[in-house]
C-alpha positions as CSV (number, residue, x, y, z in Angstrom):
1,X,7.3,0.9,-2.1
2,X,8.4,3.9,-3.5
3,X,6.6,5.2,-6.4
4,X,7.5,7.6,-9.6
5,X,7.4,11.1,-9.7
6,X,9.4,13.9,-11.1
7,X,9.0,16.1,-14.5
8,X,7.7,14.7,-17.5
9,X,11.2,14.6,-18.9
10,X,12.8,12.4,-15.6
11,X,9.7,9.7,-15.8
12,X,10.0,9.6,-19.3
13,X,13.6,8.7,-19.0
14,X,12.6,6.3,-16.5
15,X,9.8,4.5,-18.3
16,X,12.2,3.8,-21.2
17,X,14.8,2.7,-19.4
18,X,12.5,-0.1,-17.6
19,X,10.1,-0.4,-20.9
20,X,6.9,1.1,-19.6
21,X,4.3,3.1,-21.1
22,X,2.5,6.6,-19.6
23,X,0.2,8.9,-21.2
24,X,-1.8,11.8,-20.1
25,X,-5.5,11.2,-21.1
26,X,-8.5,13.8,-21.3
27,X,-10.2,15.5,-18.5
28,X,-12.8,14.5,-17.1
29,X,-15.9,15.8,-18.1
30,X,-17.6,17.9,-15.1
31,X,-14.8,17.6,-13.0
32,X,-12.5,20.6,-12.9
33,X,-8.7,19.6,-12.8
34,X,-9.5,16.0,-12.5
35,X,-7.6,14.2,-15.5
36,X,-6.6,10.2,-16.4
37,X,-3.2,8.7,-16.9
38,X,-3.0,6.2,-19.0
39,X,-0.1,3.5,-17.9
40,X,1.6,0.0,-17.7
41,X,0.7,-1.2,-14.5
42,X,3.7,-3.4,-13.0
43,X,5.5,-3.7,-9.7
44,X,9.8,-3.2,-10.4
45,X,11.7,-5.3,-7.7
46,X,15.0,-2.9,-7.5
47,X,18.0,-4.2,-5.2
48,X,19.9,-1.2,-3.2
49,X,22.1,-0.4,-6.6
50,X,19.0,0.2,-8.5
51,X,19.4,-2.8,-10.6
52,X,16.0,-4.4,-11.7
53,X,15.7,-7.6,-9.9
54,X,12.0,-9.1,-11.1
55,X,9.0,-7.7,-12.9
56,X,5.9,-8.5,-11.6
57,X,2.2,-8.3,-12.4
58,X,0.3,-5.8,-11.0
59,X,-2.4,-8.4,-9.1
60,X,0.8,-10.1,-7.4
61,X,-0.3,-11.1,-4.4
62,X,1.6,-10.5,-1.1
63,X,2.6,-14.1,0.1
64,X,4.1,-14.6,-3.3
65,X,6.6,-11.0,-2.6
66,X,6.9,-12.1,0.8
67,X,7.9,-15.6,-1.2
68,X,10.0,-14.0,-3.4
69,X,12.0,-11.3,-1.2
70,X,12.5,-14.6,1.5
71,X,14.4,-16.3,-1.6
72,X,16.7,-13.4,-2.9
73,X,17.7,-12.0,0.5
């Protein structure tokens, strides 16, 4: 799993590209530089090109990856 980072300008290329949703949310009170992100919450199934192979929920469980990687590969 490799997860999303970069400048606010790369994810946000990123999230429309693959129709996701971020947004910075308020700090929290009483807790210095703690903050929220609000976001969509799926896992991307990306083959070695990039290319988006399967969108899955974020509660997917791991037999069903294991399942689903056993049936592309």
């Amino acid at each position: 799993m490799i997860p999303l980072s970069g400048s606010v300008e790369q994810i946000t290329s990123v999230s429309s590209a693959y129709g996701t949703f971020f947004r910075s949310g308020r700090e929290k009170a009483g807790e210095g530089n703690s903050y929220t992100v609000d976001h969509s919450a799926f896992v991307y199934l990306l083959d070695d090109q990039g290319r988006l192979m399967r969108v899955l929920d974020h509660d997917v469980q791991a037999e069903q990856i294991s399942e689903l990687l056993h049936k592309l590969l």
